[in-house]
C-alpha positions in Angstrom: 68.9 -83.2 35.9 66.2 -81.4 35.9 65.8 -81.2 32.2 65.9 -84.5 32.3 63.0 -85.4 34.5 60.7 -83.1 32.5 61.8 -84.8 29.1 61.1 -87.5 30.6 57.5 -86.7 32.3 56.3 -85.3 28.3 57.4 -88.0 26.4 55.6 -90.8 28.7 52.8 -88.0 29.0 52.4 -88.7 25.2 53.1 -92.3 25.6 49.8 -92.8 27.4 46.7 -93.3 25.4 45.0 -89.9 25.4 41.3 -90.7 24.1 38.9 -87.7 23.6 35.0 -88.0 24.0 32.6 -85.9 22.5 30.2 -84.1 24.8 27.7 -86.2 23.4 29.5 -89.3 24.8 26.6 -90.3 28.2 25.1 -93.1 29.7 21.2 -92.7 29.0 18.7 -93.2 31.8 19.8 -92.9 35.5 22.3 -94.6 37.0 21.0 -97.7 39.2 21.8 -97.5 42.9 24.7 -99.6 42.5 26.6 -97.5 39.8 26.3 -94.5 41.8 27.7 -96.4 44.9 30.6 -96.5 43.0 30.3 -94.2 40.0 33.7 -92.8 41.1 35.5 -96.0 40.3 34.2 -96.5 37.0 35.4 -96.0 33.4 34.4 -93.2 30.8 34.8 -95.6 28.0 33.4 -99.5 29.5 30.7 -97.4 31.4 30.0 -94.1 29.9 30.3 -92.1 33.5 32.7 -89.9 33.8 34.9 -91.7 37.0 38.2 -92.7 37.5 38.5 -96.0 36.5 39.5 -97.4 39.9 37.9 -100.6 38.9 40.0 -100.8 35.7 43.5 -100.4 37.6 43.2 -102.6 40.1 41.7 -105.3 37.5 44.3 -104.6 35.1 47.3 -103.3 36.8 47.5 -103.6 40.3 46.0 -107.6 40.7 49.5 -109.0 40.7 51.3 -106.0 42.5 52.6 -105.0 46.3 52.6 -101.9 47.4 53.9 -100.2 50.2 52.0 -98.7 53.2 51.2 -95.6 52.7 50.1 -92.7 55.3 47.6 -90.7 54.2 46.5 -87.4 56.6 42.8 -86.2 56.8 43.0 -82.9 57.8 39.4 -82.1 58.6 36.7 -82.0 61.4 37.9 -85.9 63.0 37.3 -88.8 61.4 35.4 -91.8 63.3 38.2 -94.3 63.9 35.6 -97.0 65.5 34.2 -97.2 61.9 33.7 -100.6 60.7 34.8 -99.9 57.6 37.8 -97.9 58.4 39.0 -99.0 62.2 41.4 -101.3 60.1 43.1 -98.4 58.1 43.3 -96.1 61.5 47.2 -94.8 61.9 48.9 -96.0 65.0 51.4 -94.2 66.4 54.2 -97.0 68.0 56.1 -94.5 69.3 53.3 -93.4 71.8 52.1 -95.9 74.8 48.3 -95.3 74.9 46.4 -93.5 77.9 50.0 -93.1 79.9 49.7 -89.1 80.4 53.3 -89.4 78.9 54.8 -87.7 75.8 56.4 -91.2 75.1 57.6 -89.6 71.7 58.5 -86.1 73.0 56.7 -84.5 70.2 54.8 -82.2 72.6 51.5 -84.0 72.1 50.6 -86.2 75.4 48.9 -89.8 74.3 48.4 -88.9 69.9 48.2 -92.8 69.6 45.7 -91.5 66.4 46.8 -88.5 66.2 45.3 -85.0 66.8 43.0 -82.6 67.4 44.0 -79.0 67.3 40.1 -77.8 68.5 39.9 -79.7 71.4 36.2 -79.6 72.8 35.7 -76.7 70.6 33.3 -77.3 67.6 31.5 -74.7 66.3 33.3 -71.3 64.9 33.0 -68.1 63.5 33.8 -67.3 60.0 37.3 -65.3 59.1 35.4 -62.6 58.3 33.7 -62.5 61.7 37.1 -62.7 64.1 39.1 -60.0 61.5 35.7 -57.7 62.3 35.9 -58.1 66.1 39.8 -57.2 66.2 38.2 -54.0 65.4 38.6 -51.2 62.0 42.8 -50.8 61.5 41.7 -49.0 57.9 43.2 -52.1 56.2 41.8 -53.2 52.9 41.4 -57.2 54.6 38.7 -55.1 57.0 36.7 -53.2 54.6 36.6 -56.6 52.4 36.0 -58.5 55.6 33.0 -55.6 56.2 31.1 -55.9 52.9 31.5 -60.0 52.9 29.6 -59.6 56.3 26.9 -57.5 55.2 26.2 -59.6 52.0 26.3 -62.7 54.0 24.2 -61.2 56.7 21.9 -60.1 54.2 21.3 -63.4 52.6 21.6 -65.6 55.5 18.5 -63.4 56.7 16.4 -64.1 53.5 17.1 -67.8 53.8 16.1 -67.8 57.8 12.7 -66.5 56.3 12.3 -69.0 53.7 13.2 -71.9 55.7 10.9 -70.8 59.0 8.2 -70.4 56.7 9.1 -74.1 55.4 9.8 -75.4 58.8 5.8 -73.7 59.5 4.5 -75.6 56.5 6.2 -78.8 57.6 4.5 -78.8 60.9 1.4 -77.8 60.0 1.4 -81.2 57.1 2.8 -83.2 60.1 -0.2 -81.8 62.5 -2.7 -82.5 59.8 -1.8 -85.7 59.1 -1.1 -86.6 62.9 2.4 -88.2 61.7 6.0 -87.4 61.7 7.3 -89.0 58.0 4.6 -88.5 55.6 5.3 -89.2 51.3 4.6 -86.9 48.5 1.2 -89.2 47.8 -0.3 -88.4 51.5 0.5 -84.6 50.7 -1.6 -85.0 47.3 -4.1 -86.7 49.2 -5.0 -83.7 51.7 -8.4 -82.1 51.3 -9.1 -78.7 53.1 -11.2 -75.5 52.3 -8.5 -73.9 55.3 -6.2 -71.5 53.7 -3.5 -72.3 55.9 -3.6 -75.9 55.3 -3.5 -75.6 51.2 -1.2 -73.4 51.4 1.2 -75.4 53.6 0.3 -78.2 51.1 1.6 -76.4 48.0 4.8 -75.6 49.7 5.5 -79.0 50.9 4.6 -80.5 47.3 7.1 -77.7 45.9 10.1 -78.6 48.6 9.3 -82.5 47.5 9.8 -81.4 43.9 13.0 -80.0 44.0 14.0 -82.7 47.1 13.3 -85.4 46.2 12.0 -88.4 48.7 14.6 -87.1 51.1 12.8 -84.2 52.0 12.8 -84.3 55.9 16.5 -84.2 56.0 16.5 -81.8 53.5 14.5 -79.4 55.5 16.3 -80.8 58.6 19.3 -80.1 57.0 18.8 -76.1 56.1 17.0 -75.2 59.4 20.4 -76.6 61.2 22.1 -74.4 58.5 20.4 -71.7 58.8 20.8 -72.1 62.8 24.5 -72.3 62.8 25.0 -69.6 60.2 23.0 -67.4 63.2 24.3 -68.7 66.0 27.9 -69.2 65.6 29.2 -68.7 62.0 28.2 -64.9 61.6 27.1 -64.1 65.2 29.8 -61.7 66.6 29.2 -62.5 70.2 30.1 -66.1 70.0 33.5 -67.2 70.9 34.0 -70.4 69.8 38.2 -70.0 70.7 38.0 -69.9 74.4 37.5 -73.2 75.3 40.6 -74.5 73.8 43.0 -72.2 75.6 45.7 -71.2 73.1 46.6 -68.1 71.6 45.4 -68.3 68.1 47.6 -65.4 67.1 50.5 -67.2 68.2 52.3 -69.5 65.9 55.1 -70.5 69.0 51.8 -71.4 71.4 51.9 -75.0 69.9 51.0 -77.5 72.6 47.3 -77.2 73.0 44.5 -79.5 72.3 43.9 -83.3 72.9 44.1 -86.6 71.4 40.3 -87.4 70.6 40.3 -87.5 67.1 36.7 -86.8 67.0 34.2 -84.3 67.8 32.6 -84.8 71.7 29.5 -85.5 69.6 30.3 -87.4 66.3 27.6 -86.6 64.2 30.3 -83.3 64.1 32.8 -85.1 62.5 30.5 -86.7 59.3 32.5 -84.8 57.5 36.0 -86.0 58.6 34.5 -89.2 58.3 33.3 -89.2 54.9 36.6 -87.8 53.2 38.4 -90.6 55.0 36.2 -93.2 53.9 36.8 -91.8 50.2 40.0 -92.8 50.4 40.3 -95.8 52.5 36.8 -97.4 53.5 37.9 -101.3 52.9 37.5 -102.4 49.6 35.2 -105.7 48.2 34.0 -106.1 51.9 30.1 -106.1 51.0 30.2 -103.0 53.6 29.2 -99.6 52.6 31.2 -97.9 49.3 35.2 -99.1 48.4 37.9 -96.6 49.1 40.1 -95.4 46.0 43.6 -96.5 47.8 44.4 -99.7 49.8 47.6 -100.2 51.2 47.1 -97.1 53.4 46.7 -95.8 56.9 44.7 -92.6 57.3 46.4 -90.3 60.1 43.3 -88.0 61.3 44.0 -84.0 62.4 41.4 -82.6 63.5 41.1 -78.8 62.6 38.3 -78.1 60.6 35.4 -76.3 62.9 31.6 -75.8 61.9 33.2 -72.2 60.8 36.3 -71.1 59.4 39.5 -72.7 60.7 42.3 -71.1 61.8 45.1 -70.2 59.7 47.5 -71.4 62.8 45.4 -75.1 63.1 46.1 -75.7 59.9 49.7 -75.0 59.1 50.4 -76.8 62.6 48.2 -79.5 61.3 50.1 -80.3 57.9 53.6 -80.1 60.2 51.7 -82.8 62.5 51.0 -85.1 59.6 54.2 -84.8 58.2 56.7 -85.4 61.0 54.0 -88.3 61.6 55.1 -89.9 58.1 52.1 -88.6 56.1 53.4 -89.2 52.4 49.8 -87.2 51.0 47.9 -84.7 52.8 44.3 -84.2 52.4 42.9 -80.6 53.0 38.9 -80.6 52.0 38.2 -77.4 53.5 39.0 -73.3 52.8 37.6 -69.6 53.1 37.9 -66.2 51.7 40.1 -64.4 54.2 43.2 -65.9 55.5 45.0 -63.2 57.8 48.0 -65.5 58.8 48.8 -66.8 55.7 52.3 -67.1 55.7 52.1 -69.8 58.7 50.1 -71.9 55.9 53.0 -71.5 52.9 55.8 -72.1 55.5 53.7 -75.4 56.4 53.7 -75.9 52.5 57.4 -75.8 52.3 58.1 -77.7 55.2 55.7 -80.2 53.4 57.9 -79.9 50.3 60.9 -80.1 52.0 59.9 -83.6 53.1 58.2 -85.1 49.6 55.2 -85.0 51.0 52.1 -84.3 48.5 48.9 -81.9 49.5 45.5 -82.3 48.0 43.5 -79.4 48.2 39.5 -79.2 47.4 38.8 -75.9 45.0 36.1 -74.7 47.2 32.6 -74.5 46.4 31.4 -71.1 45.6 30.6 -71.5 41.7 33.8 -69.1 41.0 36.8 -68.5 39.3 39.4 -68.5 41.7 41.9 -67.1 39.8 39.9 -63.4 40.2 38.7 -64.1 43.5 40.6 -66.4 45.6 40.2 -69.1 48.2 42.5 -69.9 50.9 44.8 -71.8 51.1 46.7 -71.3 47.9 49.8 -72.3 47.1 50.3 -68.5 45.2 51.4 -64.9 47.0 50.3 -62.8 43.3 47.3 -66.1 42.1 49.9 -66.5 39.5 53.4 -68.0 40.7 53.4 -70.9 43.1 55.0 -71.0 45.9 56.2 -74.6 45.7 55.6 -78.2 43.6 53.4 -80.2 46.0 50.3 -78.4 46.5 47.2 -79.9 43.7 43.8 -78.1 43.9 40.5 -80.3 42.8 37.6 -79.5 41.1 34.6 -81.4 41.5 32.9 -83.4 38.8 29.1 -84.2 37.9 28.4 -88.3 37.2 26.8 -87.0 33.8 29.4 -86.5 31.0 28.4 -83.7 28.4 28.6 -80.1 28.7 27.2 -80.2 32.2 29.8 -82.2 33.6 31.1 -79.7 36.1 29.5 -79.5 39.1 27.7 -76.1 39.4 28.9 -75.3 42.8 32.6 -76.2 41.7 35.2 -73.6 41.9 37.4 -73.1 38.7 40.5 -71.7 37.2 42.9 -71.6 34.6 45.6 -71.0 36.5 44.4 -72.5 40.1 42.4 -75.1 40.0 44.6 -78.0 38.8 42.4 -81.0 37.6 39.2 -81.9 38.7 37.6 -85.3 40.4 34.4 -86.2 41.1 32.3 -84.9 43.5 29.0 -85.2 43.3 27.1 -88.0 45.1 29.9 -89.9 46.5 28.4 -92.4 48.7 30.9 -93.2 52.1 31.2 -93.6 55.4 29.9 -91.1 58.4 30.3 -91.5 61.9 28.0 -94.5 64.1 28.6 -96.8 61.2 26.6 -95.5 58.8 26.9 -94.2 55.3 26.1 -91.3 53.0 26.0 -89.5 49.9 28.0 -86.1 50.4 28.7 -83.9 47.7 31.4 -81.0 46.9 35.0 -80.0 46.1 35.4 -81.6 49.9 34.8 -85.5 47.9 36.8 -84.6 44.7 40.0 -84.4 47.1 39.9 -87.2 48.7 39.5 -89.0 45.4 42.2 -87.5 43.9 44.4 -87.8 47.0 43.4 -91.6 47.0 44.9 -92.1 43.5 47.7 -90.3 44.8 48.3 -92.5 47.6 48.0 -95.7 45.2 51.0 -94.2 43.0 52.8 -93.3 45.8 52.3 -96.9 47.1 53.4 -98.8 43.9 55.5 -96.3 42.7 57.5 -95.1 46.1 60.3 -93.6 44.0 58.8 -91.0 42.2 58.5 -87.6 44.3 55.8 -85.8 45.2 55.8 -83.2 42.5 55.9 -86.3 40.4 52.8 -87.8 41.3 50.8 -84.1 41.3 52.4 -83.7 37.3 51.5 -87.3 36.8 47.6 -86.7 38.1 47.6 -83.9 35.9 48.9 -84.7 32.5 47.8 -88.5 32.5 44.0 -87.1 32.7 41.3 -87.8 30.1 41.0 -84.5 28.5 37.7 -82.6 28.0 38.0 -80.6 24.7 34.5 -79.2 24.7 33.2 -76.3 26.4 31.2 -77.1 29.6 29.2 -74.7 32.1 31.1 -73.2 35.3 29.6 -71.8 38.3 26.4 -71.5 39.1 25.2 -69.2 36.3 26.3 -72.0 33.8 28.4 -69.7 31.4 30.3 -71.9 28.9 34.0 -71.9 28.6 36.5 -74.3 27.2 37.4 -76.8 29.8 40.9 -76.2 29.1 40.0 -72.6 31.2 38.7 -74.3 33.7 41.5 -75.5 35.2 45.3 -75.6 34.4 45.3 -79.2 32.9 42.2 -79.6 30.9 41.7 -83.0 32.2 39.7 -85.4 34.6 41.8 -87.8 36.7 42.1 -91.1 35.6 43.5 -93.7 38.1 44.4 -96.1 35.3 46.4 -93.6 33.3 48.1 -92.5 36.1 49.3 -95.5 37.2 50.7 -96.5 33.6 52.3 -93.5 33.4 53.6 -93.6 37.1 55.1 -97.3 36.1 56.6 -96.1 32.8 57.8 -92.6 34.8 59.2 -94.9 38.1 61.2 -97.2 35.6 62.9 -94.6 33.7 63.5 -92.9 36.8 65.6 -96.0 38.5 67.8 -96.1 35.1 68.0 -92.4 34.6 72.0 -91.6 36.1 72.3 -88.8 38.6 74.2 -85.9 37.3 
C-alpha cells in the first residue's frame, strides 16, 4: 500500500504543470500599496511577484466548491480573539460552559471556551541559554555551548545598547530643537545650527531616515524596546520570568497550570499571535484589513510563546492541547538554539502523527544553514533522519523574484528546511484592531499552514503526510542560484531547502484533487 500511495503522489507530481522562471523573470518598479497588501496571494506568472497564487485558486478552483471546517492551532504568544477581522473564525469549545469555574469537559483545563494559555500572567522570559546557565556548570557540552552563546550575545547586545542610546540622544535632541514630537526627513534638512551637538544629531537622524524609511519613530521605538528587553529579561540572569505561573517547568506530569485568557494581560504582547492568525484566517473580500490564505477555518489559540525563549514543556503540552481539541494543522512560528527537553517536543510530534494532524514550523531567522547549526524544534535526533511524516519547516520568501528572492534573514537547508513561503512584508492583523506589516520565517508559516488548511478542507481524505508531500512537490521550482543568509553567498536553490520549490496554492490544490480522487478508488490491501 504503501508503494502505492508514493506511485501515486510522483506521477500526479509530474501531472501538474511545472513552469520554470528565469531569475530575470520580476515585476519592474515597486509594488503599489495594494499589491503588497496582498502580494502573498498573487501569481508568479499573471503578476510577476513571487506569491502563492491564492487569488488564482479560489478564482479557478475553489468558486464552486464546499469545504469542510477546518481547525487550525496558533501556537504563539495569544492571538486577539475580539479582532474584527478574526472574532468570526475564533474556536469555540462546545464542550465547555463559559465562566462556570467547571472543567465541563474534564480535560483538566477550567473554562478553555478559546482555548489556552500555558504562561498565564507571565510575559516576558529568559532565553534557553540563560535558564541552562542558572542551573549551574554540570561539565556538559549544552553548558559550555549555552556559555559562549551568552557571551557573544552579551557582547553584541551591548554594542547595539550603545548605538541605539546614542540614536535615542540624537532623536531627542531633533525633537527638542524643533519643539515637536513627529518631525519628516524635510524638517531635519531644514535645521540650521553652528552647535556641534545639533549637526551632529542632524546627520544621524538623516542617516536612521535613510535606511528607515518614513517609519522612522517606530523604527527607533522599536530597537530601544529591543534593546530594553534583551537587558532586562531575555539575557538578564536575575530575572525570573517562571515564578508567576506556578508550575514546575522541569516537569512534564505538572500539566494543569495556566489560564484561559488567550491573550497577553496587555495585548500589544500578543501582536505577534495576532498577526500569524490573521495570515491564515483574517476574513476574506471584507474591505477590512489584508485576506487570510484559508476560509473555512476556525483558529484554536495556545498561548506559549514568551517575549524569550519558550519552554520545551509549553510547547509539547501545547501541540497535545491543539490536537485533542480537533486541530487538523498546527502552526508553530517560533524556535531557539538550545532545547534541553527535547524529547517532550518529538513525543508531542508523534502523538500529533498518531492523530493526522499536520505541523507547520517557521525555519527561524538567523540567516543560517540549519542543517550545520540547528534550530529547535526539529523533527530530527542526528539533523538527518526524521522522526516522523507530519512536521514541514518554512522558509521565508522576498516579494522580488531573481537571485534575491530569499529573504536575507531566512534560515536554510538542504535537508531541513522543507519549502519556503513568503515572508516579507505581509500585511495582517495585530491586536486593538489594527493592522501591520510583520516580516520573518514567523509569516511564511502561517502561509504555508493556510494552504494547508484549504487542502485539508477540500480534500479531507488525504492525510497529513499527504498534504506536507503535496506542499512540497506541487511547488514552482527555482532552478537558479539565489543568496542565503545574511552574507548573500549564492547556492543553487535546490540547497536551500529539501524541495527546491516555492508553494503554490493553486498547484497544490490540483494536485490535492487529482491525489484525493485516486485515493478514494485506490483498493486497500
Amino acid at each position: 500500500m504503501k508503494f502505492i500511495k508514493i506511485l501515486v503522489l510522483a506521477l500526479f507530481t509530474s501531472a501538474i504543470s511545472a513552469q520554470t522562471f528565469d531569475k530575470n523573470f520580476t515585476k519592474k518598479g515597486e509594488l503599489s500599496e495594494q499589491q503588497l497588501q496582498r502580494w502573498s496571494h498573487l501569481d508568479l506568472l499573471k503578476d510577476t511577484i513571487p506569491g502563492m497564487s491564492v487569488d488564482k485558486a479560489y478564482a479557478e478552483l475553489l468558486k464552486d466548491k464546499k469545504g469542510t471546517k477546518v481547525i487550525v492551532g496558533v501556537i504563539d504568544s495569544g492571538v486577539d480573539i475580539d479582532h474584527e477581522d478574526l472574532k468570526s473564525v475564533i474556536w469555540t469549545n462546545k464542550k465547555e460552559i463559559s465562566n462556570n469555574g467547571i472543567d465541563d469537559d474534564k480535560n483538566g483545563y477550567i473554562d478553555d471556551v478559546h482555548g489556552w494559555n500555558f504562561l498565564g500572567e507571565s510575559n516576558n522570559e529568559n532565553l534557553e541559554l540563560v535558564r541552562i546557565l542558572k542551573k549551574g556548570d554540570d561539565g556538559s557540552d549544552m553548558y559550555k555551548a549555552a556559555q559562549a552563546e551568552f557571551d557573544k550575545k552579551n557582547d553584541k547586545m551591548l554594542k547595539e545598547k550603545y548605538q541605539v542610546d546614542f540614536i535615542v540622544s540624537a532623536d531627542k535632541t531633533i525633537r527638542e530643537f524643533l519643539n515637536k514630537e513627529n518631525y519628516t526627513e524635510d524638517e531635519v534638512k531644514g535645521i540650521s545650527s553652528t552647535d556641534r551637538k545639533i549637526y551632529q544629531s542632524k546627520m544621524i537622524m538623516l542617516s536612521m531616515i535613510d535606511q528607515a524609511g518614513s517609519g522612522f519613530h517606530d523604527e527607533i521605538s522599536d530597537y530601544k524596546e529591543y534593546i530594553g528587553d534583551q537587558v532586562n529579561y531575555n539575557l538578564n540572569k536575575d530575572f525570573d520570568g517562571r515564578k508567576v505561573v506556578g508550575d514546575n517547568p522541569e516537569d512534564i506530569n505538572d500539566r494543569n497550570y495556566g489560564n484561559n485568557v488567550v491573550y497577553s494581560k496587555d495585548r500589544k504582547d500578543s501582536l505577534h499571535g495576532t498577526h500569524v492568525a490573521g495570515i491564515i484566517a483574517q476574513i476574506r473580500n471584507n474591505g477590512v484589513g489584508g485576506d487570510g490564505v484559508a476560509n473555512n477555518v476556525e483558529i484554536l489559540p495556545v498561548r506559549a510563546v514568551p517575549n524569550g525563549d519558550e519552554y520545551d514543556k509549553d510547547i509539547a503540552l501545547a501541540i497535545r492541547y491543539a490536537v485533542d481539541n480537533g486541530a487538523k494543522v498546527i502552526n508553530g512560528s517560533f524556535g531557539k538554539d538550545f532545547s534541553p527537553h527535547k524529547e517532550w517536543v518529538w513525543d508531542a510530534m508523534k502523538y500529533a502523527e498518531s492523530k493526522d494532524v499536520l505541523l507547520v514550523f517557521a525555519a527561524g531567522n538567523d540567516g543560517k544553514n540549519i542543517d550545520v547549526e540547528p534550530t529547535f524544534p526539529m523533527d530530527t535526533k542526528d539533523k538527518n533522519k526524521e522522526l516522523v511524516k507530519n512536521v514541514i519547516t518554512i522558509g521565508a520568501l522576498n516579494n522580488n523574484f531573481g537571485e534575491n528572492v530569499l529573504a536575507d534573514f531566512s534560515n536554510y537547508g538542504a535537508k531541513n528546511v522543507d519549502v519556503f513561503s513568503p515572508g516579507v512584508k505581509i500585511y495582517a492583523t495585530i491586536p486593538d484592531n489594527k493592522f501591520k506589516y510583520e516580516q520573518g520565517t514567523s509569516m511564511a508559516s502561517p502561509n504555508a499552514a493556510g494552504v494547508a488548511a484549504l487542502i485539508r478542507s477540500y480534500y479531507p481524505n488525504l492525510k497529513a503526510a499527504q498534504v506536507k508531500e503535496i506542499l512540497m512537490k506541487s511547488g514552482t521550482p527555482i532552478t537558479f542560484d539565489v543568496a542565503v543568509g545574511t552574507s548573500a553567498d549564492k547556492m543553487p536553490f535546490s540547497k536551500a531547502c529539501v524541495s527546491g520549490k516555492m508553494i503554490n496554492a493553486y498547484n497544490a490544490l490540483k494536485m490535492a484533487e487529482s491525489i484525493s480522487k485516486k485515493t478514494k478508488k485506490t483498493p486497500k490491501l
